[in-house]
N, C-alpha and C positions, 0 to 999 in steps of 0.2 A: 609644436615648437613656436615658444611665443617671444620676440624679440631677441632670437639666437640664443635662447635658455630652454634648455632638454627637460629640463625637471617642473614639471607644474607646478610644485610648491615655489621654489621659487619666484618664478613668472607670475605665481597668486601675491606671492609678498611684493612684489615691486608692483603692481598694479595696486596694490589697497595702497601704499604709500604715495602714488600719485593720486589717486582717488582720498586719502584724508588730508593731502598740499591741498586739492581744490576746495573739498568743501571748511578747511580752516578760509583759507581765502574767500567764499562766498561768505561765513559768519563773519569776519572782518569789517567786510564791506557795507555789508548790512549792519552790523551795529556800530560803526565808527564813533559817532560822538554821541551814543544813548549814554545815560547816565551821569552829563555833569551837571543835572539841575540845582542837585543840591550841595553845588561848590561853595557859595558862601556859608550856607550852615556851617559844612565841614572849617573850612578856615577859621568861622566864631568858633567853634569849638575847640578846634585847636589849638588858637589864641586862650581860651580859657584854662585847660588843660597845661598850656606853656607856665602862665600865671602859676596855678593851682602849685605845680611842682617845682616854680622855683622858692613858691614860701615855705614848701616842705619842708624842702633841703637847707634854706637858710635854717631854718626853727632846729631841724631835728640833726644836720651834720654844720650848720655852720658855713655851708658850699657855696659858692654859685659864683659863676662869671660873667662878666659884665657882658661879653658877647653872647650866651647861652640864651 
């Protein structure tokens, strides 16, 4: 009897879900801020991409908003 639960299966199921709470938390922790090296690329790009598709849409519907 593991934490007032008769059934091992159960008492398995509630231990692997505190045991993958912890190791989400160690991955977490460990990788907090990998990966924003390449945040200005992304923004140039995205800025291009913003471009790109609002001359689409003018050319090909005629669309676009001044705030878009």
């Amino acid at each position: 009897m593991v934490l007032g639960i008769s059934d091992p299966g159960i008492s398995a199921a509630y231990i692997c879900c505190v045991l993958a709470l912890l190791l989400c938390l160690v991955y977490g922790v460990i990788n907090w801020n990998k990966g924003g090296g390449d945040e200005k690329e992304q923004i140039s790009e995205e800025s291009k991409w913003h471009v790109k598709e609002k001359d689409m849409e003018e050319k090909e519907l005629g669309l676009w908003d001044e705030e878009g």
